[in-house]
C-alpha positions as CSV (number, residue, x, y, z in Angstrom):
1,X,83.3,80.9,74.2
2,X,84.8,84.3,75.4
3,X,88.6,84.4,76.7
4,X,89.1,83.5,80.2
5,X,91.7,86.4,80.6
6,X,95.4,85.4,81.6
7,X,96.5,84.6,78.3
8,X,97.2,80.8,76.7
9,X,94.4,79.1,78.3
10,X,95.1,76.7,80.4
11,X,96.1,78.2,83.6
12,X,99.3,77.0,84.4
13,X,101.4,79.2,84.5
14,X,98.4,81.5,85.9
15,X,97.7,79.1,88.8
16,X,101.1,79.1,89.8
17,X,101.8,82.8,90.2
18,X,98.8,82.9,91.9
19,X,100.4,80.3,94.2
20,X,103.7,81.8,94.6
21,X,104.5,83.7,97.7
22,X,107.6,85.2,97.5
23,X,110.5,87.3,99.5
24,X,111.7,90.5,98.4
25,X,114.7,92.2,100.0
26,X,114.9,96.1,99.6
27,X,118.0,97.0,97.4
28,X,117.5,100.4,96.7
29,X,115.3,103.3,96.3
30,X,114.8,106.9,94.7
31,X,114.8,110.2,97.0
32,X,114.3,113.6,96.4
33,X,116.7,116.4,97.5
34,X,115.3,119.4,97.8
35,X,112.6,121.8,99.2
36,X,110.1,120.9,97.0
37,X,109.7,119.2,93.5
38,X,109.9,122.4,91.7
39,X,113.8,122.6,93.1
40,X,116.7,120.2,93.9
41,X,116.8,116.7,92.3
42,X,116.8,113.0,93.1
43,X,119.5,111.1,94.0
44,X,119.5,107.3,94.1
45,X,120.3,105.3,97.4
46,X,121.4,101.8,96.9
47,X,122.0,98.7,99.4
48,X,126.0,97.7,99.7
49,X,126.8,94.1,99.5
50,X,129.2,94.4,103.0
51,X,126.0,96.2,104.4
52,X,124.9,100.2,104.8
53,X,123.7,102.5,102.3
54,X,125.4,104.6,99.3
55,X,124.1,107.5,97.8
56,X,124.5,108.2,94.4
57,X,124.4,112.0,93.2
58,X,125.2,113.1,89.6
59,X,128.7,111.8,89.5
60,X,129.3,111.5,93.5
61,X,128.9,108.2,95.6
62,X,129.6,108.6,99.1
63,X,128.0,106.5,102.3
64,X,124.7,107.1,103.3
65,X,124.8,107.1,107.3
66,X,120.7,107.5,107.2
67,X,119.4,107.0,103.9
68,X,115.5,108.5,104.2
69,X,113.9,105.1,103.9
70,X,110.5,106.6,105.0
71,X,110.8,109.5,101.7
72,X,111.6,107.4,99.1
73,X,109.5,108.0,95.5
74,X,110.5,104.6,93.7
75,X,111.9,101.3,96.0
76,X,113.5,98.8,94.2
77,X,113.6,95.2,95.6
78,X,114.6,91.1,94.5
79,X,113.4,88.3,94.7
80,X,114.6,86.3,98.1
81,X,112.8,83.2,96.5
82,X,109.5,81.9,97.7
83,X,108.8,81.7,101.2
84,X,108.8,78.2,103.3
C-alpha cells in the first residue's frame, strides 16, 4: 500500500497536533525603516519582560514608545501552552 503521508505510520503523533490548539503571545517582530525597500534597513522590535517595546538598530537599543505593529515583515511569537 502507498504511504499515508505524515510520516511513521501510525498517526499519533499526527492526531495529536492535529488536536492541539495552542496560545501564542507576540514577542517580537521585524520592521523596515525607510522610504522604500531599495533604501534604509530593518530594525528588530522586541517585547520587554517589565512590559513595552525595544528597538533594536545596528548596535542601538532604545524604547520603542509605538513600535509599528501593523508594518511588521516577520512576527515572532511562543507558545502560551494549549488553550482550556
Amino acid at each position: 500500500p502507498a504511504p499515508s503521508g505524515g510520516g511513521g505510520g501510525g498517526g499519533g503523533a499526527a492526531a495529536a497536533m492535529e488536536d492541539y490548539r495552542g496560545q501564542y503571545r507576540l514577542r517580537g517582530f521585524i520592521s523596515h525603516m525607510g522610504s522604500n525597500t531599495q533604501c534604509g534597513h530593518y530594525v528588530c522590535h522586541i517585547k520587554r519582560p517589565e512590559g513595552g517595546w525595544a528597538v533594536f538598530n545596528d548596535a542601538k537599543v532604545a524604547v520603542s514608545e509605538s513600535p509599528p505593529l501593523d508594518l511588521g515583515y516577520l512576527y515572532l511569537y511562543e507558545s502560551a501552552g494549549p488553550r482550556a
